[in-house]
C-alpha positions in Angstrom: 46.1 -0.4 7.3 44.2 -3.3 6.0 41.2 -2.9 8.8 39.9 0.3 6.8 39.8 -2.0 3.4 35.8 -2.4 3.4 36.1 -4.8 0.0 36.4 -8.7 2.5 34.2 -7.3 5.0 31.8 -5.7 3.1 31.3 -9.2 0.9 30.7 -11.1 4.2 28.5 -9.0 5.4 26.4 -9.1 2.7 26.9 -13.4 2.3 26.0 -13.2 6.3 22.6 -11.2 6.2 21.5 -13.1 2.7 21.8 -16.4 4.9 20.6 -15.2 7.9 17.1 -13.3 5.5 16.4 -16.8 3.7 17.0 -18.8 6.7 14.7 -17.0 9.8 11.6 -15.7 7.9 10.1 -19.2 6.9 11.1 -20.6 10.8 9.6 -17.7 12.0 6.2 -17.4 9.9 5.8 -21.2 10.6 5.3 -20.9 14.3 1.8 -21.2 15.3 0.2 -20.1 18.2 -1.2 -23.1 20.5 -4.6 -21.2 21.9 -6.5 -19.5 18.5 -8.4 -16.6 20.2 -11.9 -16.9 19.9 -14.2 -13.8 18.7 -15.8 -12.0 21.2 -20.1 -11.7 20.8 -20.7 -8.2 19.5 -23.2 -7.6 21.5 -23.0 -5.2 24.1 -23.2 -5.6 27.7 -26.1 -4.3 29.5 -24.9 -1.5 32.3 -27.1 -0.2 34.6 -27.0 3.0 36.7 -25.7 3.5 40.2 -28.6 4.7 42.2 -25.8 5.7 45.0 -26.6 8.6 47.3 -23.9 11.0 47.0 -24.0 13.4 49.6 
C-alpha cells in the first residue's frame, strides 16, 4: 500500500513547515501596534473611607 510509505510525505512535510517557519515569523514580528500604551503614574490614588451607617 503506498499510503503507509512515510519517505514522499514525510519530505514534504518537512519542505512545507521550513517555508511556512521562514516565511510568517518576520510578517508577524513586523506588525506594529497603532495606539503605544502609555505608562500609568505610579502614584497611588487617594481612597477615603465610607462613613456609611450600617445598621
Amino acid at each position: 500500500m503506498p499510503q503507509l510509505d512515510p519517505a514522499p510525505w514525510f519530505a514534504i512535510l518537512i519542505f512545507s513547515w521550513s517555508i511556512l517557519l521562514t516565511m510568517l515569523p518576520p510578517k508577524v514580528l513586523a506588525h506594529e501596534f497603532p495606539n503605544d500604551p502609555t505608562t500609568q503614574s505610579t502614584e497611588k490614588p487617594k481612597t477615603e473611607a465610607w462613613n456609611w451607617p450600617w445598621h
